[in-house]
matplotlib code that plots the C-alpha trace (Angstrom):
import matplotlib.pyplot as plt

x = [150.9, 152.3, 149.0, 146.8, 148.2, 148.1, 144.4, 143.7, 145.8, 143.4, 140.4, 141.3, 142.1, 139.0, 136.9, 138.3, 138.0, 134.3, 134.2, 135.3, 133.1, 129.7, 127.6, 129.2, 127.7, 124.6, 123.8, 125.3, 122.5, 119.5, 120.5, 120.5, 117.1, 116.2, 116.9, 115.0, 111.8, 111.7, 112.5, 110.0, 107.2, 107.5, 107.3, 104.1, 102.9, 103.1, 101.9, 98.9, 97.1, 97.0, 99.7, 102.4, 104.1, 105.9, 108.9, 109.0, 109.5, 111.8, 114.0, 113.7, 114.9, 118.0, 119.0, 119.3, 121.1, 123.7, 124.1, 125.0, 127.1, 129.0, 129.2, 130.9, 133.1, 134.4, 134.4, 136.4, 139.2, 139.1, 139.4, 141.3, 144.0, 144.3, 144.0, 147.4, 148.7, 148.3, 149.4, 152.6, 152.2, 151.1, 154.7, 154.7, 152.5, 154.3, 157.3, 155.6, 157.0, 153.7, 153.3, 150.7, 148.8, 148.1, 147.5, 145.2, 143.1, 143.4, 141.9, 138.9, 138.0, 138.2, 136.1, 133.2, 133.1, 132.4, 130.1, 127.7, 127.8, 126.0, 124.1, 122.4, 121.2, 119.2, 118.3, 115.8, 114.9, 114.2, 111.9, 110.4, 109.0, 108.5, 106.8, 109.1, 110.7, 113.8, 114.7, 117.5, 117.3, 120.4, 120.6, 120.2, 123.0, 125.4, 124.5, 125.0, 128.4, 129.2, 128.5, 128.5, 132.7, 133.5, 130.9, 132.0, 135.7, 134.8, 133.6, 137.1, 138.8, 137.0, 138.1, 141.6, 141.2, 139.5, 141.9, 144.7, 143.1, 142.3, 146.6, 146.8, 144.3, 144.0, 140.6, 137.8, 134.5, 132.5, 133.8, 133.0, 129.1, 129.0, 130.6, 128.3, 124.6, 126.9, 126.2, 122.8, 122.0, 124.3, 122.7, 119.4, 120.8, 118.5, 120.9, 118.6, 117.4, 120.8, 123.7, 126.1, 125.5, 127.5, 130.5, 130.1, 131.1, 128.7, 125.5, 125.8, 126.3, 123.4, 120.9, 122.0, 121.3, 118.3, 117.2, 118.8, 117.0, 113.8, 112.9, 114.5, 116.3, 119.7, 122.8, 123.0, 120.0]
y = [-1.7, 1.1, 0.8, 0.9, 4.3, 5.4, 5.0, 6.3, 9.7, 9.8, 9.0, 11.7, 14.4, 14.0, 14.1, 16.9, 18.6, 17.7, 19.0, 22.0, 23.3, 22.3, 24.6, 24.1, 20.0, 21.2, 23.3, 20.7, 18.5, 20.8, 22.0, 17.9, 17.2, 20.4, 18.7, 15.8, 17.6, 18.8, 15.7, 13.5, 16.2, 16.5, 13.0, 12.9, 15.8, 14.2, 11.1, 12.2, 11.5, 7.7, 7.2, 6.8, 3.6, 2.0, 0.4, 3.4, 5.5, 2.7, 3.2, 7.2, 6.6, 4.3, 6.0, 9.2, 8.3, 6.2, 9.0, 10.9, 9.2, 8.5, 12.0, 12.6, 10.3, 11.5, 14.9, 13.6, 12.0, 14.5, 18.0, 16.1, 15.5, 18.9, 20.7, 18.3, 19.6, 23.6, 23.4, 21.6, 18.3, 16.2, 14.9, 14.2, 11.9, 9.8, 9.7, 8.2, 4.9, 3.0, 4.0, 5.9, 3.3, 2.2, 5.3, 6.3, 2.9, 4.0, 7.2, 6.0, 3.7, 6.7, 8.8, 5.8, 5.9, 9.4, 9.7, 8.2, 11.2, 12.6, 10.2, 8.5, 11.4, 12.5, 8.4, 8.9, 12.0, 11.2, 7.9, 9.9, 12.0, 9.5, 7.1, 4.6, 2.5, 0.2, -2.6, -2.2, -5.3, -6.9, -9.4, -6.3, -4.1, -7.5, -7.9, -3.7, -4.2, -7.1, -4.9, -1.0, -1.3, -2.8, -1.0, 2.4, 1.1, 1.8, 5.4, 6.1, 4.7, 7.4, 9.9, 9.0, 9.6, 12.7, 13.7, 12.9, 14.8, 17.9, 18.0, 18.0, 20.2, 22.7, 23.4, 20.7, 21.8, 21.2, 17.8, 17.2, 18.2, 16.2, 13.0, 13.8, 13.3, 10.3, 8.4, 9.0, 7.1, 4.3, 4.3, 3.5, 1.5, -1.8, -4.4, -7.2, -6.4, -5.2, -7.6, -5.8, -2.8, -4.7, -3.6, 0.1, 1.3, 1.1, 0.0, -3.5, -2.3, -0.1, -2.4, -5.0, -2.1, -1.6, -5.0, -5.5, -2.8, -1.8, -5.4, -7.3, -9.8, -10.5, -11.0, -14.8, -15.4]
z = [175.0, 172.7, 170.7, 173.2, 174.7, 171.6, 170.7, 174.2, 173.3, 169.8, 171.5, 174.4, 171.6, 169.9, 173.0, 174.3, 171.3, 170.7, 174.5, 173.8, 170.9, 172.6, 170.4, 167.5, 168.3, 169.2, 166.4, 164.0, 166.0, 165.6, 161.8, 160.9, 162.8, 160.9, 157.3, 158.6, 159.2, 156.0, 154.5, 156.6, 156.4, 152.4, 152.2, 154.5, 152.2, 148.9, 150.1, 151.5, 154.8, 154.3, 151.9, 153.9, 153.6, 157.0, 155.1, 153.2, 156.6, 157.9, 155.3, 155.6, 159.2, 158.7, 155.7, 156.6, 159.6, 157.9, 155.5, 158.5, 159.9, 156.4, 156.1, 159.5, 158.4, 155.2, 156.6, 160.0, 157.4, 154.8, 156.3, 159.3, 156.5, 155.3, 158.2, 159.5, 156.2, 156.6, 160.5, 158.8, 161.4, 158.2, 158.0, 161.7, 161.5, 158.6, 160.9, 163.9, 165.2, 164.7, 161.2, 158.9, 158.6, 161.5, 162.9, 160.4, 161.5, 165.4, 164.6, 162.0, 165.2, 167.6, 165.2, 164.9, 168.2, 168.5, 166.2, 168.0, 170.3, 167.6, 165.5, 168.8, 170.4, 166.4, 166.4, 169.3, 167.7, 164.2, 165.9, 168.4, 165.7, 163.2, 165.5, 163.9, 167.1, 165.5, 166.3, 169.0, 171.3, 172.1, 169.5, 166.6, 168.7, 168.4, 164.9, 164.4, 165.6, 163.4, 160.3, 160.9, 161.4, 157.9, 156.4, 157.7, 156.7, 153.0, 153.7, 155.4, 152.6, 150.1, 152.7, 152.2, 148.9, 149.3, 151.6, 149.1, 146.6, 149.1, 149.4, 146.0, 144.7, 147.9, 147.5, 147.5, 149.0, 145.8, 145.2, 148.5, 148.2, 145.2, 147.0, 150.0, 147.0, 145.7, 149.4, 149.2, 145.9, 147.3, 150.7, 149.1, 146.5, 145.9, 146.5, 146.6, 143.2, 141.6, 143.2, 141.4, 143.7, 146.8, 144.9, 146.2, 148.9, 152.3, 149.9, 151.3, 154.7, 154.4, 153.6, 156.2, 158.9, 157.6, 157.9, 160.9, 162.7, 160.3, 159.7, 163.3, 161.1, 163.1, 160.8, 161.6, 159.3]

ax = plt.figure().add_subplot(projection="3d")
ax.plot(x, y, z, "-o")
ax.set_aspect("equal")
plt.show()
């Protein structure tokens, strides 16, 4: 019972907060569709009026939106951590009853949530102007849920460490760009033809959800 008044109190917190700041949500919406233009357009550009691929714009689609959502996630854990550390309530948290860890795991499931107030709305964005409709029947969204959690698990773990290093060495904004081009080569990582590349974090995830919803294969097969 504790734990579930808990998670409501996190889930609460970071509502409200997100409810708070609505332009600050709403430009970080239209500065991200923004990025996609150019990178959809460009890609149009170079490949010329009929050279653009379908899989090649499926996997556009579904990998720039897991990159985003990666990306709110590291962000979410790193500069949540060291913001906790500079308003001194870092050591707070530590001395909970229910324990770092745990609360750490309530709060990456609050943030997935979320996130989706942000990634869903730029989905039907990014198809409507791609003319790329996914695959979200039922039996893709079950199969999404199966897989997106454990996946996105990973990318909280690297913001743990990120975090830890933030405390450590105060400032971290560079690493942090450099970690953000890191997810992109892993997101599009071929997995299927390099089956060592599971091993990283989210590239095994990644490709499922692009199957999943690019190609309509459900996890069970």
């Amino acid at each position: 019972m504790g734990v579930a008044v808990l998670f409501k109190a996190l889930f609460l917190k970071g509502f409200r907060t997100m409810r708070r700041y609505p332009v600050n949500m709403l430009a970080g919406i239209a500065v991200t569709y923004m990025i996609f233009l150019f990178i959809f357009y460009g890609y149009r550009a170079a490949a010329g009026p009929t050279g653009a691929k379908t899989a090649v714009l499926d996997a556009i689609v579904v990998g720039y939106l897991m990159w985003l959502y990666c990306v709110a996630a590291l962000s979410t854990v790193t500069w949540g951590m060291t913001s906790e550390a500079q308003m001194g309530t870092l050591e707070q948290l530590f001395m909970n009853p229910y324990g770092f860890a745990l609360l750490w795991f309530l709060q990456a499931i609050c943030d997935m949530v979320l996130s989706l107030m942000f990634v869903v709305p730029m989905l039907f964005a990014v198809m409507a102007t791609t003319g790329r409709w996914l695959h979200l029947e039922p039996k893709a969204l079950v199969s999404l849920l199966v897989v997106v959690p454990p996946a996105m698990l990973s990318v909280y773990g690297c913001g743990l460490m990120l975090g830890g290093l933030a405390l450590v060495a105060k400032q971290l904004q560079a690493v942090f760009q450099v970690v953000q081009f890191v997810f992109v080569a892993v997101i599009a990582a071929p997995v299927g033809r390099y089956p060592w590349l599971k091993l990283a974090p989210v590239a095994l995830g990644a490709d499922m959800v692009r199957r999943i919803t690019a190609e309509g294969v459900p996890i069970w097969k």
